[in-house]
C-alpha positions as CSV (number, residue, x, y, z in Angstrom):
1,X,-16.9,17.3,16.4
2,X,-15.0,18.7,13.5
3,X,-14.9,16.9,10.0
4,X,-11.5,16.0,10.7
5,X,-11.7,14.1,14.2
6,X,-14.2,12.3,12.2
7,X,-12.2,11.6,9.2
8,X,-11.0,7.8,10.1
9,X,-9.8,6.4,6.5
10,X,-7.9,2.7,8.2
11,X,-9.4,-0.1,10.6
12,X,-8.0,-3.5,11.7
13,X,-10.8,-5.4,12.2
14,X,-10.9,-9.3,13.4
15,X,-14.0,-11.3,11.1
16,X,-15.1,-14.5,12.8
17,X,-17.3,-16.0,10.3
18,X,-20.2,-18.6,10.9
19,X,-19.7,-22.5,11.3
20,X,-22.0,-24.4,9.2
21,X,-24.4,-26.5,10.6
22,X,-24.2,-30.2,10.8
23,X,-26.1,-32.4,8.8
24,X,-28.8,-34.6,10.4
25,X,-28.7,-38.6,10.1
26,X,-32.6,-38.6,10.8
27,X,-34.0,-41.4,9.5
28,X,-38.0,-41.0,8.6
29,X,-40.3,-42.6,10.8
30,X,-44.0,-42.1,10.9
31,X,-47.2,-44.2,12.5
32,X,-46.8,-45.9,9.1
33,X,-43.5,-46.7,9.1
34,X,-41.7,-48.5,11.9
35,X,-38.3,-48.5,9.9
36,X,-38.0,-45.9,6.8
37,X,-35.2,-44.7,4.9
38,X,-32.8,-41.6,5.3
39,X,-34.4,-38.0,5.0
40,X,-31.8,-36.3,7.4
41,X,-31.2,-32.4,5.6
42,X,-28.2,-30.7,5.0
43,X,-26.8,-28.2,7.9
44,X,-27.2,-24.8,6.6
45,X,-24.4,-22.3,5.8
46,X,-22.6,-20.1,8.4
47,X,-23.0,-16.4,8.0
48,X,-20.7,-14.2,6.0
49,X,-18.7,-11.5,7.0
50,X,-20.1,-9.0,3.7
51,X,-18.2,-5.7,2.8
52,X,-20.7,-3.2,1.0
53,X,-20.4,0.1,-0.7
54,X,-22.6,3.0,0.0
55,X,-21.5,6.6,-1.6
56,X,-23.6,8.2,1.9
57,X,-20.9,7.4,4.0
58,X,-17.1,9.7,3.6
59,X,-15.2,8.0,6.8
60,X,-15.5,4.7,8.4
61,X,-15.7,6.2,11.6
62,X,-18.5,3.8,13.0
63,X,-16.3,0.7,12.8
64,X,-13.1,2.3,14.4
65,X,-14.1,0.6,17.5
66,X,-15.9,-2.5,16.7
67,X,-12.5,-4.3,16.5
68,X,-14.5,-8.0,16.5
69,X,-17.1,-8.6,14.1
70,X,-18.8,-12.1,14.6
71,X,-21.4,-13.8,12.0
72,X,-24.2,-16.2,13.2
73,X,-23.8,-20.1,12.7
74,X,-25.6,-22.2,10.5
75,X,-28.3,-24.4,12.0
76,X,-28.4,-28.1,11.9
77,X,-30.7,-30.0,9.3
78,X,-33.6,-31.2,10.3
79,X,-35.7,-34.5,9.6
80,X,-38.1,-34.6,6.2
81,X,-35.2,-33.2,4.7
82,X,-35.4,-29.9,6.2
83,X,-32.1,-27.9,5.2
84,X,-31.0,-25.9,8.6
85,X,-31.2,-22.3,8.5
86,X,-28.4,-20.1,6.9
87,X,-26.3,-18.3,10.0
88,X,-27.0,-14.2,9.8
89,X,-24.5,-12.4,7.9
90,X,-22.5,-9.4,9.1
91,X,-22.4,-6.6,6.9
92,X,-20.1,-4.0,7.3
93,X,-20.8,-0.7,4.8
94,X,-18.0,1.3,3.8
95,X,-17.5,4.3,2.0
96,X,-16.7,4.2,-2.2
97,X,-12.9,3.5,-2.6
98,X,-12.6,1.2,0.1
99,X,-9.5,-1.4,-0.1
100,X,-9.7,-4.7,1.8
101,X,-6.6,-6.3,2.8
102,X,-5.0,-9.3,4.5
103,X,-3.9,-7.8,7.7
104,X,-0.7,-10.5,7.7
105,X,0.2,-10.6,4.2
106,X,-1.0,-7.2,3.5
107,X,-2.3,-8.7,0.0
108,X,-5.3,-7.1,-1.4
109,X,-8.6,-9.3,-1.5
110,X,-10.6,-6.8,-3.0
111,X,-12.2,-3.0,-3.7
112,X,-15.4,-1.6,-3.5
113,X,-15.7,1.3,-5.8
114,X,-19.9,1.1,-6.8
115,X,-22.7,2.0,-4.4
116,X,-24.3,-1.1,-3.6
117,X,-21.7,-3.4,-4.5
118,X,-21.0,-6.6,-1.9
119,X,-18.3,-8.4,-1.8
120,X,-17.6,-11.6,0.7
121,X,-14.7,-10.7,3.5
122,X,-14.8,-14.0,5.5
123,X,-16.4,-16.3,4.0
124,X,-19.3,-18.6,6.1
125,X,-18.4,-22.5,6.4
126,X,-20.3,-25.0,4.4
127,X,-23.5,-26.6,6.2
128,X,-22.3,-30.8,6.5
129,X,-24.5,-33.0,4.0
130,X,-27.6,-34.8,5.3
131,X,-27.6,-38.7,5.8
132,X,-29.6,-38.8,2.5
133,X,-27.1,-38.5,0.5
134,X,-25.1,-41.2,1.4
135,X,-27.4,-44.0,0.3
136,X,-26.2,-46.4,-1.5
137,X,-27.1,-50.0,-2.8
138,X,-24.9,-51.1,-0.3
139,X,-26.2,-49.1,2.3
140,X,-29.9,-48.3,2.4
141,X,-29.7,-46.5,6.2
142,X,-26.8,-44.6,7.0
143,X,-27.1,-43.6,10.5
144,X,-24.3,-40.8,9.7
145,X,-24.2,-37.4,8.5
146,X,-21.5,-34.9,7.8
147,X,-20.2,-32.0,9.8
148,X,-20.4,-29.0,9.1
149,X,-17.5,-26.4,7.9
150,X,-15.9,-24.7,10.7
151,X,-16.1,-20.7,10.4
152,X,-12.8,-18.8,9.5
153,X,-11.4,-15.9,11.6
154,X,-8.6,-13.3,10.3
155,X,-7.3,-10.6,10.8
156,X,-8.2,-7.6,7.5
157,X,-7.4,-3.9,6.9
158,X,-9.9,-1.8,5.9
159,X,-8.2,1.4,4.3
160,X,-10.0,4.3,2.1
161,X,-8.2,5.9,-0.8
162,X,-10.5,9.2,-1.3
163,X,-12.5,9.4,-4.9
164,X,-12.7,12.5,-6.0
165,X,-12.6,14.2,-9.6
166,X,-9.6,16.8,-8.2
167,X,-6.7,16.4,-6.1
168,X,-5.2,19.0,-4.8
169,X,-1.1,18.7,-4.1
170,X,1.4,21.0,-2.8
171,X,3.6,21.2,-0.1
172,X,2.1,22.8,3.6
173,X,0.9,26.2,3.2
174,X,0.2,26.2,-0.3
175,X,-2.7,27.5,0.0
176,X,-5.0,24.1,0.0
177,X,-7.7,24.5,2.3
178,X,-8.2,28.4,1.7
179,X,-9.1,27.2,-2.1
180,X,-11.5,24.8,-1.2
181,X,-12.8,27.0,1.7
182,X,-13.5,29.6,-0.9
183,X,-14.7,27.5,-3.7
184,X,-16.6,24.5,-1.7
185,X,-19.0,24.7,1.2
186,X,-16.2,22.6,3.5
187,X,-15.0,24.2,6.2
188,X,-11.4,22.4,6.1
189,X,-9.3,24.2,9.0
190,X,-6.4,27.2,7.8
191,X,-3.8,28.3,9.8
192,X,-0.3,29.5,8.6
193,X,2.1,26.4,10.0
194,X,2.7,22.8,8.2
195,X,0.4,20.0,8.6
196,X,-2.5,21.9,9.8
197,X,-4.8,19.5,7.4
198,X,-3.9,16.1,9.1
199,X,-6.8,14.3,7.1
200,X,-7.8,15.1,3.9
201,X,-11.2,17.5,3.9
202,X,-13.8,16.6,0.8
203,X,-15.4,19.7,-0.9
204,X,-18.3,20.0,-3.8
205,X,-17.5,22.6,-6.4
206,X,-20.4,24.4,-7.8
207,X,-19.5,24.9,-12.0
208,X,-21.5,26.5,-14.8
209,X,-24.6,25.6,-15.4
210,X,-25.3,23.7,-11.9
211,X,-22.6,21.0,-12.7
212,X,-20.2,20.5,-9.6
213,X,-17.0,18.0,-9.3
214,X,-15.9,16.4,-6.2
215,X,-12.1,18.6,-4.9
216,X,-9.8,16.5,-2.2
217,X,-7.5,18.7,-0.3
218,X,-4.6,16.2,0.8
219,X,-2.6,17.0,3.6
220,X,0.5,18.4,2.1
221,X,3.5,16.8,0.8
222,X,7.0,17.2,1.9
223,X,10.2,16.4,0.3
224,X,10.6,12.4,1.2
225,X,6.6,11.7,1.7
226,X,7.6,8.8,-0.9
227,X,10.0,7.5,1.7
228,X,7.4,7.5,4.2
229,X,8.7,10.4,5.9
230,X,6.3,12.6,7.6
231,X,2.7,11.9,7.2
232,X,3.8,10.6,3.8
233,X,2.6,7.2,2.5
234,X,-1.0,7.6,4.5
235,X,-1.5,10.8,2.3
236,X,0.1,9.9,-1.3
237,X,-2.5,6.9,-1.2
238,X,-5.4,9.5,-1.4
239,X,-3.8,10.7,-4.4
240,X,-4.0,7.9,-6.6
241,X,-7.7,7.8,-6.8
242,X,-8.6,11.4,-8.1
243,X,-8.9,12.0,-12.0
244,X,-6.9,15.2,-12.3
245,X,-4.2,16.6,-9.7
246,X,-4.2,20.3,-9.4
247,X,-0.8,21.5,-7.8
248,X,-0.1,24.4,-5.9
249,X,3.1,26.2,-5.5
250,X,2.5,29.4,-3.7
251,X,4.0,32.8,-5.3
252,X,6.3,33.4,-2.5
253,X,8.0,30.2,-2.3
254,X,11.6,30.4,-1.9
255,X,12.5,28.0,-4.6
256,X,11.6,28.8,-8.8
257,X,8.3,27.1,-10.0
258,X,9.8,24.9,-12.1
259,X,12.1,23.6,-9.1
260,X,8.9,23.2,-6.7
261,X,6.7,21.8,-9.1
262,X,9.3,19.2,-10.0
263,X,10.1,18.3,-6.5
264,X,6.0,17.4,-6.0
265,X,6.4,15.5,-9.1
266,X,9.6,14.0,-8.0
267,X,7.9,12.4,-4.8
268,X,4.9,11.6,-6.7
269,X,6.5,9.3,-9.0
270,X,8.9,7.9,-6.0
271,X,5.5,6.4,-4.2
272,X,3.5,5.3,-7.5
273,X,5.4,5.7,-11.2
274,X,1.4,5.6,-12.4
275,X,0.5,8.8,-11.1
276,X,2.6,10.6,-13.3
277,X,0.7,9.6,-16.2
278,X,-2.8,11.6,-14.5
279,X,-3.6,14.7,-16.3
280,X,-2.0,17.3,-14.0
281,X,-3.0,21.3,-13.7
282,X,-1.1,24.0,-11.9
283,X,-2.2,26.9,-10.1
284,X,0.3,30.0,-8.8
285,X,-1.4,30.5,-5.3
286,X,-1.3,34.1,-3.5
287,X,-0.7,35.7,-6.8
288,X,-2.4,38.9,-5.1
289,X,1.2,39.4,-3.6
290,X,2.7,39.9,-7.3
291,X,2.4,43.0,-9.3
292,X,2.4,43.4,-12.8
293,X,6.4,42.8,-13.5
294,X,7.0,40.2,-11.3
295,X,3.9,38.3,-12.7
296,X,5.3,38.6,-16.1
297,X,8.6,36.9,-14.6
298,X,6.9,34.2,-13.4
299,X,5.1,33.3,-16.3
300,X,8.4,32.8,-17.7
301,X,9.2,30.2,-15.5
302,X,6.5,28.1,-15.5
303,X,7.4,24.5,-16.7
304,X,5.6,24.3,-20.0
305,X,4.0,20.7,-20.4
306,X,0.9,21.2,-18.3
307,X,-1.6,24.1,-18.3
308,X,-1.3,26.9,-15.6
309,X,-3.3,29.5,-14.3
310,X,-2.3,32.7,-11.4
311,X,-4.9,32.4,-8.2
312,X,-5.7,34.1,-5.1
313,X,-7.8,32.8,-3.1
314,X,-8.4,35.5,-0.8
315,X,-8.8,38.1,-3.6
316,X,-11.2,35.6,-5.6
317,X,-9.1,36.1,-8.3
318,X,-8.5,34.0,-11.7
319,X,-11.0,31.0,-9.8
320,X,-13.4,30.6,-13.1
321,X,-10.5,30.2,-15.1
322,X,-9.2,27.5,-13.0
323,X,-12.6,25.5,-12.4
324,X,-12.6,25.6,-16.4
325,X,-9.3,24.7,-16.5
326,X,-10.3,22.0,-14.6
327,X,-13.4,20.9,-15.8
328,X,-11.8,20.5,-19.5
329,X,-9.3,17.6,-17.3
330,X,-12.5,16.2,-16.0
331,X,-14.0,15.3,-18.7
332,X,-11.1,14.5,-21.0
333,X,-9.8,12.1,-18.8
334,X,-13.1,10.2,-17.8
């Protein structure tokens, strides 16, 4: 299976948390006692439904078809006091950069972004109160007890937005996957039509001096992603989790540089106004096509408030200038 059949970055999943248990209106008897006082415990809690982080895991493949996920219910108390046990919590691990939603409001409950980190999903009902603790002067043995809390089940959206030090944005054929083919060891899939990359691939980048940074090659944008258009809005979400956007306009588009790299812009700022403000490089792809005069051309054209560098892939040319291009964004924007 190929890394993008695998690639599953949005489940709908149906959390049934655990009931509490019911508190117990024991009331203590022994061969010394023929009529003693309260000492019914408290029902114990229903199970959570638990999100956690783990940075081993890139796709949330293994919970694409476990549509139902049901917690265990709290047990009863027991006599002597004896708090029931807690029900068995569900714990579902997702990868870093997972969002939790409301499926029907489509609010946001929460994020996980640290390995490790827990959050609660569905919360567990309460276990009901023992008889013990309603005894009063008025009423030395209450033969009652509460409850306990009845479980919640709804409906949530797990989605992934993709962390990764560098995004890579550019309209199909750009030239995307070849660079992280050639600079990574992922093996994102090339051909020469739009939309080949229908999931974003995830490449390590080997720098000076054995550092790396994490690349994202996003499938490519089109004019009206923003609008939804396309495979628009489940693409531009990747985008707003990477430190430094790297765009690619290839040397043979049609259009000047300045006109492509504002139309990417354009479309970035129509779906999130924020991701303007992320340091940005650009990189000429397939500048092997361009000989010495029309490279001087070009270099004319380019728009002059972000830092650019000429590329080809192919021809491994001008990549160590762009990883340090790159790597000086890094780290003045962590």
């Amino acid at each position: 299976m190929s890394q993008g059949s695998n690639f599953v970055d949005y489940v709908k999943i149906c959390c049934r948390s655990g009931h509490g248990g019911s508190g117990s209106a024991h009331l203590h008897r022994d061969k010394h006692t023929a009529k003693g006082g309260p000492d019914g415990g408290d029902g114990g809690r229903g199970g959570h439904v638990i999100v956690k982080g783990n940075a081993q895991l890139w796709t949330m493949l293994h919970l694409k078809f476990r549509k139902h996920v049901i917690a265990g219910d709290g047990e009863s108390g027991g006599s002597s006091l004896k708090t029931g046990k807690t029900g068995r919590d569900e714990i579902l691990e997702v990868p870093l950069g997972t969002i939790a939603r409301d499926a029907e409001t489509g609010e946001i409950v929460f994020e996980i972004t640290q390995d490790g980190e827990t959050k609660i999903l569905t919360e567990g009902g309460r276990g009901g109160l023992g008889n013990w603790h309603f005894k009063s002067s008025t009423n030395q043995t209450p033969r009652f007890a509460q409850p306990g809390e009845g479980g919640k089940e709804v409906w949530n959206i797990l989605e992934l937005k993709l962390l990764a030090d560098v995004g890579l944005v550019g309209f199909p054929n750009a030239g995307k996957s070849t660079l992280l083919s050639v600079v990574s060891a992922a093996k994102p899939e090339i051909a020469d039509y739009a939309f080949t990359t229908i999931v974003p691939n995830l490449g390590i980048v080997a720098y000076r001096d054995n550092k790396s940074f994490v690349m994202a090659d996003i499938p490519g944008i089109i004019e009206g992603a923003s609008k939804g258009k396309g495979l628009g809005f489940r693409f531009l979400r990747h985008i707003e989790r990477n430190s430094v956007l790297l765009f690619m306009i290839p040397a043979d588009t049609n259009r000047t540089l300045k006109q492509e790299y504002d139309i990417l812009l354009n479309e970035l700022e129509e779906y999130n106004p924020e991701l303007i403000h992320k340091p940005r490089v650009l990189a000429i792809t397939k500048s092997d096509l361009l000989d010495d005069e029309l490279l001087a051309e070009m270099k004319l054209e380019l728009p002059a408030d972000i830092p650019a560098t000429f590329i080809s892939s192919i021809a491994q040319k001008g990549l160590l200038e762009l990883k340090d291009l790159l790597w000086k964004e890094i780290n003045r924007s962590v």
